[in-house]
C-alpha positions as CSV (number, residue, x, y, z in Angstrom):
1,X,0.0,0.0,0.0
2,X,2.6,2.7,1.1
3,X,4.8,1.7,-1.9
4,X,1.9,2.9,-4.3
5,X,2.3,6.5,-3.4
6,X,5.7,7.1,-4.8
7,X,4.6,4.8,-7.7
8,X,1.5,7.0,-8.7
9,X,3.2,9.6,-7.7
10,X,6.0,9.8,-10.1
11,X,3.7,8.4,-12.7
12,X,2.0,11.8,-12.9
13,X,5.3,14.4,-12.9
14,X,5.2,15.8,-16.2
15,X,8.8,15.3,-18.2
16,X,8.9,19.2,-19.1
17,X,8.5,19.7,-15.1
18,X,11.0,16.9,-14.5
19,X,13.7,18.6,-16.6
20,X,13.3,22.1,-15.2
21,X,13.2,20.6,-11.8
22,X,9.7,21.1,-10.3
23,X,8.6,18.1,-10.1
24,X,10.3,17.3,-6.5
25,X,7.2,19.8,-4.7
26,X,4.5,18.1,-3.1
27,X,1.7,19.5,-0.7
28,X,0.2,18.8,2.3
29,X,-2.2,16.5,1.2
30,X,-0.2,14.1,-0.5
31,X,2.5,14.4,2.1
32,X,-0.3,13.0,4.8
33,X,-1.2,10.1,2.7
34,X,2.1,9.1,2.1
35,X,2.1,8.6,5.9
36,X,-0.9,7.6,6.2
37,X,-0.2,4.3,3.9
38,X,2.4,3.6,6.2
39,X,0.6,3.5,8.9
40,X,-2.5,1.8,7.8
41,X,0.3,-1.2,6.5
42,X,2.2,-1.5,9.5
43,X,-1.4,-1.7,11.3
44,X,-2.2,-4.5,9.4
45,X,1.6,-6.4,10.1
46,X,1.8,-5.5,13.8
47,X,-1.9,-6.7,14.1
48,X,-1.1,-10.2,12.8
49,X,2.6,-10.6,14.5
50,X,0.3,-10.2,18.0
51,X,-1.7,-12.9,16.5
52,X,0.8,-15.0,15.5
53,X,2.5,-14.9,18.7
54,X,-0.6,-15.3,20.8
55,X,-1.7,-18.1,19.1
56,X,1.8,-19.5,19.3
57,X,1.6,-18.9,23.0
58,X,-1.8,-21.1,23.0
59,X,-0.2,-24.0,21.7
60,X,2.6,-24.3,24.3
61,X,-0.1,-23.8,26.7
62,X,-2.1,-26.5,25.0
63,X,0.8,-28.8,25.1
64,X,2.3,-28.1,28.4
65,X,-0.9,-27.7,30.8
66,X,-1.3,-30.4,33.5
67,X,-3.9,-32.2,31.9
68,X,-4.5,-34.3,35.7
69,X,-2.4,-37.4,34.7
70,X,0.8,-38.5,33.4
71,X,0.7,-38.4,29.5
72,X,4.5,-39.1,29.2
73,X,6.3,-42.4,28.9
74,X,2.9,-44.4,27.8
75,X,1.2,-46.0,25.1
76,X,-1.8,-47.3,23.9
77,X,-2.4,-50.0,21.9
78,X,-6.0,-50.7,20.3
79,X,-7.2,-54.3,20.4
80,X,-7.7,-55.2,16.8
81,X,-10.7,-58.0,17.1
82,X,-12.7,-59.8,19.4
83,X,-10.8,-62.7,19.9
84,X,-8.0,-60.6,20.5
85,X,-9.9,-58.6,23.1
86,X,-10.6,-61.9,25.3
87,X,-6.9,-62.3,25.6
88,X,-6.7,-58.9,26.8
89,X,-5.7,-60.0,30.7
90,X,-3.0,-62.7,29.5
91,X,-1.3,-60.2,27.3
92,X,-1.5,-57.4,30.0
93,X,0.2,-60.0,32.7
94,X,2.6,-61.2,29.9
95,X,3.4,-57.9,29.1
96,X,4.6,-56.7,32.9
97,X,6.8,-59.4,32.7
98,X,9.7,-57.2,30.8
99,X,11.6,-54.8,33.1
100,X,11.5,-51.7,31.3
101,X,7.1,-52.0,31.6
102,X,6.3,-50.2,34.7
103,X,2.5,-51.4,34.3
104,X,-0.2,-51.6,32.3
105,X,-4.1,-51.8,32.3
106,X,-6.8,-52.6,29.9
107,X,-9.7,-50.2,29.6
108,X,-12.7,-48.9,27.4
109,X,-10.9,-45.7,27.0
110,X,-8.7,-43.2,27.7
111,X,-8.3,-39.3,27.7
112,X,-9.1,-38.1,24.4
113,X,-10.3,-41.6,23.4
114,X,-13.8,-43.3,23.1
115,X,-15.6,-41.0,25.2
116,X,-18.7,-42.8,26.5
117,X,-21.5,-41.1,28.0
118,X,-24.0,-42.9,30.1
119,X,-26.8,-41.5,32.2
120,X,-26.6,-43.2,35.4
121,X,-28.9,-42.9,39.1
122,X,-26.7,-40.8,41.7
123,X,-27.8,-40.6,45.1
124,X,-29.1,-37.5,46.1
125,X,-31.2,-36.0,49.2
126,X,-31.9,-39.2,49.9
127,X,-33.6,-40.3,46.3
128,X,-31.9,-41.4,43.1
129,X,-30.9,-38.8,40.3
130,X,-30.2,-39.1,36.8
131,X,-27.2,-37.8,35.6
132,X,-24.9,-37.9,32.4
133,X,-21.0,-38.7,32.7
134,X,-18.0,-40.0,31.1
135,X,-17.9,-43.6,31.7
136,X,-14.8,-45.8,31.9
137,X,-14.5,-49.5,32.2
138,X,-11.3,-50.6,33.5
139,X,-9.4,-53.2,35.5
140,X,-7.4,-52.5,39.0
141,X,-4.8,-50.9,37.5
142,X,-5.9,-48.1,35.3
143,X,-5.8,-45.2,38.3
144,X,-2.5,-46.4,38.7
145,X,-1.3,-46.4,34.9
146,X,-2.9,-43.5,34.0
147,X,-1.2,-41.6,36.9
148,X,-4.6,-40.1,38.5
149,X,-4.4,-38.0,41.7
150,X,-6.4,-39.2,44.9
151,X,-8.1,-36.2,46.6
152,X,-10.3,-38.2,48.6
153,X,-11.1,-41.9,49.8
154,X,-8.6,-44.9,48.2
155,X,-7.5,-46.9,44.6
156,X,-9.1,-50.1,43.6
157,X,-7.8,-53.0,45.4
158,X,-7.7,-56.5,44.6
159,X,-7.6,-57.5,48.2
160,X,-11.0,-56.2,48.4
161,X,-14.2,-58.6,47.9
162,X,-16.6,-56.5,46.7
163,X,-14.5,-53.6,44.7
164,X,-14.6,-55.9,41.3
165,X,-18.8,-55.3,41.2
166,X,-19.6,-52.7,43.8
167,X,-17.3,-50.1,43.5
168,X,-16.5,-46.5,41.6
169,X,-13.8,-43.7,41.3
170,X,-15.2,-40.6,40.4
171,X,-13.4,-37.1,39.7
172,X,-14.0,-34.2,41.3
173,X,-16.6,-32.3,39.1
174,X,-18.9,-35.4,39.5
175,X,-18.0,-35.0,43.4
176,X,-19.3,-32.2,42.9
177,X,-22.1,-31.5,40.4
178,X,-24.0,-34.7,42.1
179,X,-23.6,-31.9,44.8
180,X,-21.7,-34.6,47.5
181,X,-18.8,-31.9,47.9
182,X,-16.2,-33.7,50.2
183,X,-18.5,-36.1,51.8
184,X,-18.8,-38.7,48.6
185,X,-17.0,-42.0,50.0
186,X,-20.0,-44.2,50.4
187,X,-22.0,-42.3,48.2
188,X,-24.1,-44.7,45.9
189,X,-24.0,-45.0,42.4
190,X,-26.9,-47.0,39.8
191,X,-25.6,-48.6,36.7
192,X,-28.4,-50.0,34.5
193,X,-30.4,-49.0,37.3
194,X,-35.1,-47.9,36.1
195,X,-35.9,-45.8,37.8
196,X,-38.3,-47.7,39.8
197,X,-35.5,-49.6,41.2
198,X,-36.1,-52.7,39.0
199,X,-32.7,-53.7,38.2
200,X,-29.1,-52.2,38.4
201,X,-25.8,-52.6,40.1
202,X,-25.6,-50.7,42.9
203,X,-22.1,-49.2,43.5
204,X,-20.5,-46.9,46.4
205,X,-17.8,-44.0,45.6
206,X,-14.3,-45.6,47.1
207,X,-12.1,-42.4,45.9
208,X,-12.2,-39.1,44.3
209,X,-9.7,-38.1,42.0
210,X,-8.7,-34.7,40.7
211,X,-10.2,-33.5,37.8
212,X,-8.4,-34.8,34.5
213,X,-9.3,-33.8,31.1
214,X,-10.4,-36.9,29.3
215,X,-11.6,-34.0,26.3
216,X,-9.5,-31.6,24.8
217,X,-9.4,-28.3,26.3
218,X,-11.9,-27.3,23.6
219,X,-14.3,-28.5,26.4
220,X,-14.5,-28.5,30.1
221,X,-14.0,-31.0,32.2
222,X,-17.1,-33.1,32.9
223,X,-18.4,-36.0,35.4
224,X,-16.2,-39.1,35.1
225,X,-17.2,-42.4,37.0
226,X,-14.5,-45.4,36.7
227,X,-15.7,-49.4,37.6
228,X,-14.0,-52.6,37.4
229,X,-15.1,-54.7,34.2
230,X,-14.7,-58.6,33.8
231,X,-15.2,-57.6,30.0
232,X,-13.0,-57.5,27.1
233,X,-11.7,-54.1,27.2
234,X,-10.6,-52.5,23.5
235,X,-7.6,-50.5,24.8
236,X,-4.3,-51.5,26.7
237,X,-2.4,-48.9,28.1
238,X,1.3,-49.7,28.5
239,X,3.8,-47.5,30.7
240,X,7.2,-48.0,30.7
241,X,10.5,-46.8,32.0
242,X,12.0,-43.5,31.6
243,X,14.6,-43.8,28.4
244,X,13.4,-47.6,27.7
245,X,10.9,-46.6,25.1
246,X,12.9,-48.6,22.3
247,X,13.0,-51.5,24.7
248,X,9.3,-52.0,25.6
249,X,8.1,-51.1,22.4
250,X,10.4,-54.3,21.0
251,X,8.8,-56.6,23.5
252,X,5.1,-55.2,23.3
253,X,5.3,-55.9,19.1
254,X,7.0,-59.6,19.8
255,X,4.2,-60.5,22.8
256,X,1.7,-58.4,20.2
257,X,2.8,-61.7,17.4
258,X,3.3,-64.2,19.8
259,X,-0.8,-63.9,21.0
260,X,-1.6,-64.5,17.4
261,X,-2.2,-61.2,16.0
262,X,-1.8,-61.0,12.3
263,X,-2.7,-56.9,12.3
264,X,0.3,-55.3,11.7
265,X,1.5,-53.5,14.9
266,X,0.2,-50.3,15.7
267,X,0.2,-47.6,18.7
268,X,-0.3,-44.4,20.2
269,X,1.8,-42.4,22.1
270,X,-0.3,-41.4,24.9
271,X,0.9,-37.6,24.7
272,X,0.1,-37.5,20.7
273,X,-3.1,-38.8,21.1
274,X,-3.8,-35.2,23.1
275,X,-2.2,-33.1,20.7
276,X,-3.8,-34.5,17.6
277,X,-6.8,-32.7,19.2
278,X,-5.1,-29.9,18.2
279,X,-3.8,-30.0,14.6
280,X,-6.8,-26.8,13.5
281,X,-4.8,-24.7,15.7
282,X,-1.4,-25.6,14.4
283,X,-2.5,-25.2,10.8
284,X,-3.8,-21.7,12.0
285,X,-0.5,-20.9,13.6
286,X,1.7,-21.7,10.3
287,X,-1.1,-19.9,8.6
288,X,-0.7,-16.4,10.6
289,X,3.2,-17.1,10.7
290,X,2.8,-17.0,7.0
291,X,0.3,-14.4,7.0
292,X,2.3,-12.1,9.0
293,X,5.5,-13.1,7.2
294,X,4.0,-11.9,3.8
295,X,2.3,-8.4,5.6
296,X,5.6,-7.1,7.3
297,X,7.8,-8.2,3.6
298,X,5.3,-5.8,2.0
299,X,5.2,-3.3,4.4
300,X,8.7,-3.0,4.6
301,X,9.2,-3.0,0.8
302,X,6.3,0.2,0.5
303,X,8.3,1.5,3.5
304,X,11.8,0.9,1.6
305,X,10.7,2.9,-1.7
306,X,8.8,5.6,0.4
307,X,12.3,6.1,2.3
308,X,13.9,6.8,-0.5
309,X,11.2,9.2,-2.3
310,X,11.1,10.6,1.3
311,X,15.3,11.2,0.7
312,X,15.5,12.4,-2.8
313,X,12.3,14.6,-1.9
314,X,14.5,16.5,0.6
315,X,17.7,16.5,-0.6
316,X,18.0,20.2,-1.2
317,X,16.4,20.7,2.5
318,X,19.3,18.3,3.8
319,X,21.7,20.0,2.0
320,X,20.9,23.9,3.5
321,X,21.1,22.1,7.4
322,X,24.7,20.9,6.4
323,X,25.3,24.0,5.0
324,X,24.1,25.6,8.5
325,X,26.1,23.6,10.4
326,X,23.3,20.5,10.6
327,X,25.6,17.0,12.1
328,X,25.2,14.0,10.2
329,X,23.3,12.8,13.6
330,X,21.4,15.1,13.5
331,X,20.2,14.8,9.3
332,X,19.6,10.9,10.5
333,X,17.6,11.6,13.5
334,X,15.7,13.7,11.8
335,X,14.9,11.4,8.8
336,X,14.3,8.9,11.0
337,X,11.9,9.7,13.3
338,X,9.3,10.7,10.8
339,X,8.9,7.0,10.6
340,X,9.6,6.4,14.1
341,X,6.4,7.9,15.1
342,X,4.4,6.0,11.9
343,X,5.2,2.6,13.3
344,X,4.4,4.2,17.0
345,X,0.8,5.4,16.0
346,X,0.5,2.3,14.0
347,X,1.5,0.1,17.1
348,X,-0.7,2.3,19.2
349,X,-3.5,1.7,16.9
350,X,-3.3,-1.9,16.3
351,X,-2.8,-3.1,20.2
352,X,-6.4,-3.1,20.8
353,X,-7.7,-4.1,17.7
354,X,-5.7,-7.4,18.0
355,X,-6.1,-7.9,21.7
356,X,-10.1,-7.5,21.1
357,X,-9.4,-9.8,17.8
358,X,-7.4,-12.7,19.6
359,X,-9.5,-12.6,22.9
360,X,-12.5,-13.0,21.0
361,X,-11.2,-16.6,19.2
362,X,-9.6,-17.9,22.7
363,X,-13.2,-17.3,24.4
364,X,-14.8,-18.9,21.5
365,X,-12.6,-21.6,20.7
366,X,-11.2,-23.2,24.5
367,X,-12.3,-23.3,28.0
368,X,-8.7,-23.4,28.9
369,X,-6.5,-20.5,27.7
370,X,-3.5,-18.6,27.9
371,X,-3.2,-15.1,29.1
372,X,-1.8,-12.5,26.6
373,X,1.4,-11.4,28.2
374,X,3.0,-7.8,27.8
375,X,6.0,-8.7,26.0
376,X,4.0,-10.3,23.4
377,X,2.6,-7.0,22.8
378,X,6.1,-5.5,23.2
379,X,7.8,-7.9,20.7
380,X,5.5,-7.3,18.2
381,X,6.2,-3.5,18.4
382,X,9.6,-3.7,18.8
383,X,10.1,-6.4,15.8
384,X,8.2,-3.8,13.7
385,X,10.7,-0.9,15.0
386,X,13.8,-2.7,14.3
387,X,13.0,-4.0,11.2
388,X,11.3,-0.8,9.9
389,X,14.4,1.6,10.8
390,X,16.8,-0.9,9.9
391,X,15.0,-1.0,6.1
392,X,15.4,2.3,5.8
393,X,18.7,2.7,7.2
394,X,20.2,3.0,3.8
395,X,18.5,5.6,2.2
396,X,18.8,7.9,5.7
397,X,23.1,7.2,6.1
398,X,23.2,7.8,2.4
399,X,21.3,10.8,2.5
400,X,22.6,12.3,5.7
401,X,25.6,11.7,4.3
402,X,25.8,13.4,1.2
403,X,27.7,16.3,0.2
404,X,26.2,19.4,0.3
405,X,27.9,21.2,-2.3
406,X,26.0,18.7,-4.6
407,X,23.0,18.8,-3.0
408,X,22.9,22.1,-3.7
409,X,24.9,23.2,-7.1
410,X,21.9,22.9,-9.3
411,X,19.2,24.7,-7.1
């Protein structure tokens, strides 16, 4: 934009003008637009390079946020067929046999995997509720593998009778939007429960965990109840050793042959399966990178030609200061902050618009969100700055620097 004023500019000097060397004058009017397109360009790149580095900053949070369990050092292996699925316990035991395997457990899913809602009967004042919640079958050993937090009450435990068929783990948003709060040990739970009372299994709350999120933190974190289940689970979960990842994944594709499995092996890392919830807002981050990239080349190109129009437009100007005693300092200083204060008011002017802009797509697009920091705001500017004098450092050294005696013998 700012590079099309010199360009129509000089486009419209007439060549007699040229020759008797008139054409240099300019008035007010044109010499406000001229700044004007620089402003209005650097608005648009200082605009985007917030964005870019906000949303940047979003994606480290995304990755980094304690998600409630331990996402590291684990993976999860999806149990091709039924027949494979009711060998799920023997390959689970065979697979804790290897000493980099720090456990294992066999499930019906896993954060960010097969989310499955059930409406269940929760106790409350005394009567039986329904409520919807994120429902997960497991065996003893999934609090344990997964890394869960106990806030309240205990783990599964085989060395308890009745935990196999009468008991739950529930996080603490179910804790607490059943409205138990800290007194939910012995609270009762209805699976498959009428509401008459007809049929069910009737389960009581043996721990509370802190809240996890088994979503993406598109979403908020909502009810989760865990049970033991004598069936066929589809997922195994497999943690193992810190720097033995080569190891155990060796011995979990020869145990995955040596049960008969004819699928070629296949996996998830447990932290990957997270951040594939999040490939939109990496494509949106190359995008703005690209975006703002693109915005600032141009700008600085319309800001380049401008700089030098700007020098050859005041040459005879330059040339009386020297004349008078004018420092070459002081010619650069003063060539230079013209455009000082255009990427100021620019910066000035696009700091709201982008913090409105940015704030509007976190609100609308997570539950869970990073702050916009200062310096991202104060890189952006400065970035700008830096890269906007330094373009038009040329033009301003060679012009401050230019003889006067030259600058001047034809005037």
């Amino acid at each position: 934009i700012s590079g099309s004023y010199p360009a129509f500019y000089l486009s419209s000097f007439s060549p007699l003008k040229v020759l008797k060397g008139h054409a240099g004058k300019s008035g007010k009017a044109s010499h406000w637009l001229r700044r004007g397109l620089v402003v209005i360009q650097f608005f648009i790149a200082i605009v985007m390079i917030i964005a870019t580095i906000v949303v940047s900053d979003q994606l480290d949070f995304l990755k980094n946020k304690d998600l409630g369990f331990d996402k590291n050092n684990a993976v999860v292996l999806e149990m091709p067929d039924s027949s494979f699925r009711k060998q799920a316990v023997a390959f689970k035991d065979h697979l804790l046999q290897n000493p980099s395997i720090v456990s294992a457990c066999n499930s019906s899913g896993v954060p960010s995997r097969n989310r499955w809602i059930q409406v269940m009967l929760v106790e409350q004042e005394n009567e039986m509720k329904e409520m919807a919640v994120i429902l997960t079958q497991c065996d003893y050993d999934y609090p344990k593998t997964m890394g869960f937090k106990f806030v309240e009450g205990r783990d599964f435990n085989r060395n308890m009778g009745t935990d196999d068929t009468a008991a739950v783990i529930i996080n603490q948003t179910a804790a607490k939007q059943f409205g138990w709060g800290e007194d939910a040990i012995g609270k009762k739970i209805n699976y498959g429960m009428e509401l008459d009372g007809s049929s069910g299994r009737i389960m009581k709350v043996i721990g509370v965990v802190k809240d996890y999120n088994f979503n993406s933190l598109h979403n908020k974190i909502e009810p989760i109840i865990m049970f033991i289940s004598r069936q066929p689970r589809f997922l195994t979960t497999v943690r193992y050793k810190e720097g033995e990842k080569n190891q155990a994944l060796e011995y979990i594709e020869q145990s995955w042959k040596e049960f008969g499995n004819k699928r070629p092996f296949d996996y998830k890392m447990l932290s990957e399966m997270q951040e594939e919830s999040y490939g939109a807002e990496q494509r949106i981050s190359t995008l703005f990178l690209i975006i703002a990239s693109i915005t600032l080349f141009i700008a600085l190109l319309g800001l380049l030609g401008l700089s030098s129009f700007t020098a050859e437009s005041r040459t005879r100007e330059i040339g009386i200061r020297k004349v008078n005693g004018a420092l070459t300092g002081d010619i650069m200083w003063l060539l230079f902050r013209e455009f000082f204060w255009l990427i100021l008011i620019s910066f000035v002017f696009a700091v709201p618009v982008a913090i409105w802009q940015i704030t509007n797509w976190l609100e609308s697009s997570f539950v869970y969100y990073t702050q916009i920091h200062w310096y991202s705001v104060a890189v952006s500017g400065l970035v700008a700055l830096i890269i906007g004098l330094a373009t038009i450092s040329f033009h301003v050294v060679r012009a401050a620097s230019a003889n006067p005696v030259e600058s001047l013998k034809y005037e």
